[in-house]
Every structure is written in C-alpha cells, then in structure tokens.
VEXDREN-2710 file (C-alpha; in Angstrom, 1 decimal):
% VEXDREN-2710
k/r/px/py/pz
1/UNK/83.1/64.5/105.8
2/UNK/84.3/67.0/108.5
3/UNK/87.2/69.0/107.9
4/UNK/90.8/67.4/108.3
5/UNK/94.1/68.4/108.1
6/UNK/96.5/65.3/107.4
7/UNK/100.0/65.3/109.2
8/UNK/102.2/62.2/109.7
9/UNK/99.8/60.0/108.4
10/UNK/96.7/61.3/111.3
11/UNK/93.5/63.0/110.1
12/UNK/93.2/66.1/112.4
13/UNK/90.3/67.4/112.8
14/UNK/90.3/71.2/111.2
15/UNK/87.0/72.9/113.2
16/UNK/86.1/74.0/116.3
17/UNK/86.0/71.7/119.7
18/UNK/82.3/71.7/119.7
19/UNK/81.9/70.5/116.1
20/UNK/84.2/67.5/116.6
21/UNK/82.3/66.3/119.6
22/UNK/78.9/66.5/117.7
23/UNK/80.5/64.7/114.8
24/UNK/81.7/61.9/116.7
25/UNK/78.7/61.9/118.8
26/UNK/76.6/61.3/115.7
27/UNK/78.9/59.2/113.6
28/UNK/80.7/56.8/116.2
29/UNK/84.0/56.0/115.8
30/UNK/87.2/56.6/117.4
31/UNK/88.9/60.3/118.5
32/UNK/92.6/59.9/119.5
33/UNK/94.7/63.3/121.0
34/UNK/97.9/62.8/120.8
35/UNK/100.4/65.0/122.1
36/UNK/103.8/65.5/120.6
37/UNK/106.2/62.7/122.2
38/UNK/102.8/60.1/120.9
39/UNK/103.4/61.6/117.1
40/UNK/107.1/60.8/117.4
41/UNK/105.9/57.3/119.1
42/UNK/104.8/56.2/115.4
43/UNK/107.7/55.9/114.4
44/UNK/108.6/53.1/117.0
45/UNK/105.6/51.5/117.8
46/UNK/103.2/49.5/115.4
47/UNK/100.5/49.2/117.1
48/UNK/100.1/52.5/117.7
49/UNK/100.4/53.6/114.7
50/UNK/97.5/51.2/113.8
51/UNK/95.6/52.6/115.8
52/UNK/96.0/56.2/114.9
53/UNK/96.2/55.7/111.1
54/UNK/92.3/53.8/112.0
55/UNK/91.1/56.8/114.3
56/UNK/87.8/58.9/112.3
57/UNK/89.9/61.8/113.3
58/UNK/92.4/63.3/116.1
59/UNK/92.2/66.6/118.0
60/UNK/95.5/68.9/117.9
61/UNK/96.4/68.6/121.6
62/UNK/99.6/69.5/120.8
63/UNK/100.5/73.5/120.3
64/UNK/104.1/72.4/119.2
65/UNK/103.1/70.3/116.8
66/UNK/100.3/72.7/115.4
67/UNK/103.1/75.6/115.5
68/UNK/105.6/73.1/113.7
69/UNK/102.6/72.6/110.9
70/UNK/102.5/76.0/110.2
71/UNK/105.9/76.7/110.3
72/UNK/106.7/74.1/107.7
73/UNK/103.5/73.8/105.7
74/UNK/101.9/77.6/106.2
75/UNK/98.6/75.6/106.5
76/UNK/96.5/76.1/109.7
77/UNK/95.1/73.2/111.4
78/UNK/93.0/74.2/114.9
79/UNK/94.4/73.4/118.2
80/UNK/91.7/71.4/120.6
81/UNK/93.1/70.6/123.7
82/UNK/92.0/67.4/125.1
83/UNK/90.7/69.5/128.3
84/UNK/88.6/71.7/126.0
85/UNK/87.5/68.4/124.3
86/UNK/86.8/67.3/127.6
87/UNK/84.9/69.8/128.4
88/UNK/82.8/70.3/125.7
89/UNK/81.8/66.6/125.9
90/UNK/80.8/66.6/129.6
91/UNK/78.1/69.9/128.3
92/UNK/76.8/67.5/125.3
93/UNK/73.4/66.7/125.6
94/UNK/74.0/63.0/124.6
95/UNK/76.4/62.4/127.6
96/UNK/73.0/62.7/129.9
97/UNK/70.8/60.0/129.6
98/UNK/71.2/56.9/131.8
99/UNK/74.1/54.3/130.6
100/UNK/75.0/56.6/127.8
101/UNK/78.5/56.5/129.1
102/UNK/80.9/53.9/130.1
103/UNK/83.9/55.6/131.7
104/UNK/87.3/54.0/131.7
105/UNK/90.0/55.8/134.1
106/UNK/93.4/54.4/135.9
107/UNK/92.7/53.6/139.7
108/UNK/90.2/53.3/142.1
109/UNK/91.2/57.0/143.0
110/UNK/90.2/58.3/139.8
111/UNK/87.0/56.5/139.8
112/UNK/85.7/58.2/143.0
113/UNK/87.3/61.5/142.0
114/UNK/85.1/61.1/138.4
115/UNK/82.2/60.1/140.8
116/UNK/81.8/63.4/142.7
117/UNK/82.9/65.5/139.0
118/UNK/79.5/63.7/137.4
119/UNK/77.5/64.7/140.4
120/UNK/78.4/67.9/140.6
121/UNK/77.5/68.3/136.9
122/UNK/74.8/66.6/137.3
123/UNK/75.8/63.5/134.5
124/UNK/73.9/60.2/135.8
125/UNK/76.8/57.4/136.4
126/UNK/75.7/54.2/138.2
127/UNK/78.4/51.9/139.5
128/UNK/78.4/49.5/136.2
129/UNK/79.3/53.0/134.0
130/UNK/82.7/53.4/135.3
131/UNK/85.4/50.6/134.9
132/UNK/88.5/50.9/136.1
133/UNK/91.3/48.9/134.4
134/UNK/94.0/47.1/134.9
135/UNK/97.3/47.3/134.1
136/UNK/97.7/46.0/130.4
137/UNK/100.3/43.8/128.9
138/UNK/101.2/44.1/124.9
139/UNK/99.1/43.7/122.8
140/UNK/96.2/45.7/124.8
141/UNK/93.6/43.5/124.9
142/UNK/90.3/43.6/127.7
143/UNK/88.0/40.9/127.5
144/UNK/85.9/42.0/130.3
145/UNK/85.7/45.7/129.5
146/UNK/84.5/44.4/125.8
147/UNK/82.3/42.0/127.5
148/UNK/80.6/45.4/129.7
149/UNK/80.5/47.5/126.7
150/UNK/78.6/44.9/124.4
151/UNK/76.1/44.3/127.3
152/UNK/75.1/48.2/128.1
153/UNK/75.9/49.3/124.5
154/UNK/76.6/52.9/125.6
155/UNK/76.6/55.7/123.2
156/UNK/80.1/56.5/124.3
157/UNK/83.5/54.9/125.9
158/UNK/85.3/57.4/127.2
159/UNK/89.2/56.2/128.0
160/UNK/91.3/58.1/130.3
161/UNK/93.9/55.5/130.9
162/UNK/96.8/57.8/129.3
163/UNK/100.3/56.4/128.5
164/UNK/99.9/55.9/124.6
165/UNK/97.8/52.6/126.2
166/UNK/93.9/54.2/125.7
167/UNK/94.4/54.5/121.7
168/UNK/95.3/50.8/121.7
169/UNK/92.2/50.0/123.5
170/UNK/90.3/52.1/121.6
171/UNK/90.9/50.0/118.6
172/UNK/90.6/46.5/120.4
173/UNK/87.0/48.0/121.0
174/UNK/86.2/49.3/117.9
175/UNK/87.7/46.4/115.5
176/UNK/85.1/43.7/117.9
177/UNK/82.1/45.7/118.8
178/UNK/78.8/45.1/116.7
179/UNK/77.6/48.2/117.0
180/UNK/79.6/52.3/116.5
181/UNK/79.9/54.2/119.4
182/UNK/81.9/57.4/119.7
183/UNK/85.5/56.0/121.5
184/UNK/86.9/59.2/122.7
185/UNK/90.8/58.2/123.7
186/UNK/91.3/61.4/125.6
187/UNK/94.6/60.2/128.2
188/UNK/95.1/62.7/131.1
189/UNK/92.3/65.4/130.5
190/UNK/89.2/63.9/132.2
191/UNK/92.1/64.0/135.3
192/UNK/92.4/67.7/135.1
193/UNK/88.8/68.2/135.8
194/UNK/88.6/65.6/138.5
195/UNK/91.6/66.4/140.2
196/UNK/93.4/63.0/139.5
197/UNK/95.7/65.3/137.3
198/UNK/97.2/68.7/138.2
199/UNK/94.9/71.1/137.6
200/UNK/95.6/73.3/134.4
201/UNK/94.3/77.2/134.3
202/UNK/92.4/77.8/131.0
203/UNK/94.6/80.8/130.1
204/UNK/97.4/78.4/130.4
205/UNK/95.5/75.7/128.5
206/UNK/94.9/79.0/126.0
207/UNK/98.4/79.6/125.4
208/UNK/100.0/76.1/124.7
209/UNK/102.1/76.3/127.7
210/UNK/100.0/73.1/130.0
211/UNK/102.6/71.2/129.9
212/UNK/105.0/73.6/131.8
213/UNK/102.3/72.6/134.8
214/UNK/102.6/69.3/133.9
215/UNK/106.5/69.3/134.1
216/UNK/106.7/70.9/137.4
217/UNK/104.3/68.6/139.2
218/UNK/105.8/65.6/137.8
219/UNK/109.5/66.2/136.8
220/UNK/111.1/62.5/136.7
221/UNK/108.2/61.7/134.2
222/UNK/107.1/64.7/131.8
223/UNK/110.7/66.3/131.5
224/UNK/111.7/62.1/129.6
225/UNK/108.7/62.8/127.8
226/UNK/108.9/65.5/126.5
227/UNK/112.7/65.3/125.5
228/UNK/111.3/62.8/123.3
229/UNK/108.7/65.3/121.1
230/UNK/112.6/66.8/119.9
231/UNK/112.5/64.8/116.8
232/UNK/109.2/66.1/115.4
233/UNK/110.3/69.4/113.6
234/UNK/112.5/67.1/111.8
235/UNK/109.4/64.3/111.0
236/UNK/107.3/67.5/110.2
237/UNK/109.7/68.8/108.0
238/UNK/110.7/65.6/106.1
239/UNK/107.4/63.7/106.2
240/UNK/104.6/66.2/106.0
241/UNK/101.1/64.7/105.4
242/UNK/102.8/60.9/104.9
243/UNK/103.0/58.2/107.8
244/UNK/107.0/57.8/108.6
245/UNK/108.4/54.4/108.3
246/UNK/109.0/52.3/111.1
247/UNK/112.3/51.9/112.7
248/UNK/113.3/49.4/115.1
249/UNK/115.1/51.2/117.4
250/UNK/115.6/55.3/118.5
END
C-alpha cells in the first residue's frame, strides 16, 4: 500500500509526485486533486463525496489545506500540485506508446491547444485519443466516452474537465469498465501547460500562492470560489481524519 495520510474522509497520498504517478500507473484506479473549496464541497454534495471517498488516493493540491493539516494535526502530509502531477505524468514512460492515452478536456479549444503540447513533447495522440465533452447534466453520466474507452482500452484516462464534474466521471468510468486503468481526475492543470488555463510560474506553483494567478485572471469566478474554502479550518479542526456529515444546505 503507498503511503496515505487520511483527512476528511480522502486518502492523500503521503510521497513524492513521481511515486504517485508510478503507483497509479501500475495499479489503475482513480487519482482525484482536490483543491480546498472541493473538500468543503463534501459536505454538500453526495455524489462527490462518493466519488472521493472511492478514489485509490488524492494528491494535496491544496497548500491551505496541507497548512491547515499541520496546524491542527502537527502531521505532515506532501503537497503535489496537480501541475507537478501533470507534469510528471506527461515524462512517464507509459504515457508514450500508441493509444495509451485517452484525453478528455472542455472545448474544441483545449483539444487543439493539447494537440500541439503532445507534439511538442513528442507524446503520439491520434484524433480518436482526445474526446472532448459535453456539458454534463446530474448525475454525470457519458455513454459515448465509456463506449471509446472500452473499445481502445487505454492504459490511462486523463480528465481535465474541472468544476468538481471530472471526479464524478471518473467514477461513472471506473464502477462500469471491465478492465483498471489509471483515471487521473486532474481539473485545470493539463490547461496550464497547454495554455487553455493561465499559465502558472513554478516558483509560484512552489510556494502555494497559484491561485493568486488564478484570481487575477478570472476574478468573477475564483474570488466565489475561493470564499467558499473559509469553512475548512473549522472541518479540519472538528473533523480530522473522519468524512463530515452531509447537510442539505450552506
């Protein structure tokens, strides 16, 4: 078993960014990252917290929440960012071979932006490798996305849809596929290398403070958001390693 570090409920992976990706790689199952309004989210919305309860293990993409941890707990748990993760997926020799991806991004932007990012790395992606879906109702639910991924059987589904929405894929996938492969639900951070997203400096990705970028490129959407991440010191605190219970309302 890797090393975890339990908090509200989500196994967090407790090594560094390189070790999760070859644990996933050669395990399958599902990697979730969720930042810190998604950890408050759990305690409003069922079927994500399904899905992160079912995940093999998250990655700390939150430095506020890995600050709260040891602030509260004095344990340590390692911060991966779901750029670095990103990163370090896109080097991984198993990402290489023909059809061992199937990518899953937002728009047809983001598709030709992920286009020119695998050729410049050098990553084969034919046309059939990169879906790009559509704008999902509740429950989240793709028949012709499962329909892809049981035909090519790709080593890996990577899911960059973002907006709390790629986790609950993730499990749709995972609970009706016949075979494991590694479901990396990693929102935004395949956009920061491409360029769908706002690009992020890695000293700034270093330091915790990304989501100051974030914020000033997007204002009416990230400064709501993260206004909502205010109740987790007090979830942290009261909660610890257990999954909070779910309310109805905020």
């Amino acid at each position: 078993m890797p090393p975890t570090e339990t908090i509200l409920g989500v196994r967090f992976f407790n090594g560094p960014s390189r070790e999760a990706v070859n644990t996933i790689s050669q395990s399958g199952g599902m990697v979730v990252a969720p930042a810190a309004p998604s950890m408050v989210n759990l305690c409003y919305d069922e079927d994500y917290r399904a899905a992160m309860a079912n995940a093999e293990f998250a990655i700390a993409d939150s430095g506020w929440m890995v600050l709260l941890w040891k602030l509260f707990t004095g344990r340590s748990v390692v911060r991966i960012s779901g750029l670095e993760y990103m990163k370090r997926l896109l080097e991984h020799d198993t990402v290489r071979a023909a059809n061992a991806v199937m990518w899953v991004v937002p728009s047809l932007l983001a598709r030709d932006k992920l286009v020119d990012l695998l050729r410049r790395r050098e990553i084969p992606a034919a046309a059939q490798n990169i879906y790009v879906a559509p704008n999902y109702a509740r429950p989240v639910r793709d028949e012709v996305l499962l329909d892809k991924v049981r035909h090519y059987r790709p080593q890996h589904v990577v899911i960059a849809v973002g907006g709390g929405i790629q986790d609950k894929l993730g499990q749709y996938l995972k609970e009706r596929l016949d075979y494991r492969p590694a479901i990396h639900c990693i929102g935004a951070a395949l956009g920061f290398l491409t360029g769908d997203q706002i690009a992020i400096p890695d000293w700034a990705d270093r330091f915790y403070v990304g989501w100051l970028f974030r914020t000033f490129a997007q204002p009416h959407i990230f400064i709501p958001r993260f206004w909502s991440a205010r109740e987790l010191p007090v979830l942290i605190f009261k909660y610890r390693n257990r999954l909070p219970p779910l309310r109805t309302n905020r």
